[in-house]
C-alpha positions in Angstrom: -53.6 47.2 -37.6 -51.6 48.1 -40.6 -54.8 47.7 -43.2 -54.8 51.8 -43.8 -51.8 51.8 -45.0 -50.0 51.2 -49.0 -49.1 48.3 -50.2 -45.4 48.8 -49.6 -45.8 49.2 -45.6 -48.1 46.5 -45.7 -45.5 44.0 -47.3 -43.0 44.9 -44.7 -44.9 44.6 -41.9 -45.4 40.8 -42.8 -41.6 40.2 -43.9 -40.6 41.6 -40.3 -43.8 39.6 -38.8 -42.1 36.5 -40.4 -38.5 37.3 -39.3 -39.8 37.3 -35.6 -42.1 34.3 -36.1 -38.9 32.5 -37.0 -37.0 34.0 -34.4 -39.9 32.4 -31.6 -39.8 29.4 -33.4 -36.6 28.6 -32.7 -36.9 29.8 -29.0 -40.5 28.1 -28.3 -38.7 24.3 -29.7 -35.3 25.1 -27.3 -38.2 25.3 -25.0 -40.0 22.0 -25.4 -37.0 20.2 -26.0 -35.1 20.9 -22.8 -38.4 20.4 -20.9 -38.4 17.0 -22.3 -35.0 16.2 -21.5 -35.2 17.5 -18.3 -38.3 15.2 -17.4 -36.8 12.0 -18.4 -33.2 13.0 -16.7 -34.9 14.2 -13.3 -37.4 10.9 -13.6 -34.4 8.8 -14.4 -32.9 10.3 -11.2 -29.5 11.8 -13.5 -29.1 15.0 -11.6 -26.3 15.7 -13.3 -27.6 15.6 -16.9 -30.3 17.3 -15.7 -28.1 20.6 -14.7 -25.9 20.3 -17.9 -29.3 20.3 -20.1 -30.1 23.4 -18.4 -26.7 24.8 -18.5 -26.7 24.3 -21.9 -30.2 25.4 -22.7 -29.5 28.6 -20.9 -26.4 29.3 -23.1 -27.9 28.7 -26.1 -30.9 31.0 -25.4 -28.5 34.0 -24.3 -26.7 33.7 -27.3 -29.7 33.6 -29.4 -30.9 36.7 -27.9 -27.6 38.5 -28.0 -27.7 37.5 -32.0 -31.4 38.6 -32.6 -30.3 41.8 -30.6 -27.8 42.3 -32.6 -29.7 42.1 -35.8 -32.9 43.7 -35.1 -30.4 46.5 -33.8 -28.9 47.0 -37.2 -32.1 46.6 -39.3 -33.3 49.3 -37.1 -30.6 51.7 -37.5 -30.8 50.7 -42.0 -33.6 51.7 -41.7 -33.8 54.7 -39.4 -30.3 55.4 -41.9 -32.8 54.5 -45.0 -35.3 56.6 -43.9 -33.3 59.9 -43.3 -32.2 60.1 -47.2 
């Protein structure tokens, strides 16, 4: 996809392919691990700790969306900013 192009474009397309992967990372293992918890709370019968894991799992992934907002936002305007000199 971005084999046409220098070697300059083609360096930054993999840094910001990196930044994401490590962004999904971190979102794929909330995943896994509340699903997990959640298994062995709801077969354990502990409906309660079953609704504060997804409480909590919910809240973390909001804010780690809000922060990854956040900071593709302002690489987006750097560069847009960057780009305009």
């Amino acid at each position: 996809m971005v084999g046409k192009v220098g070697i300059t474009e083609l360096g930054a397309a993999a840094l910001g392919n990196t930044a994401i992967f490590i962004a999904m990372s971190f979102a794929i293992g909330f995943s896994i691990a509340t699903t997990s918890l959640v298994a062995m709370n709801d077969e354990a019968g502990n409906k309660e700790a079953v609704q504060s894991i997804l409480n909590h799992s919910m809240l973390l992934n909001v804010i780690l969306g809000i922060i990854l907002f956040v900071l593709m936002f302002f690489v987006r305007t750097c560069d847009a900013t960057y780009r305009a000199k």
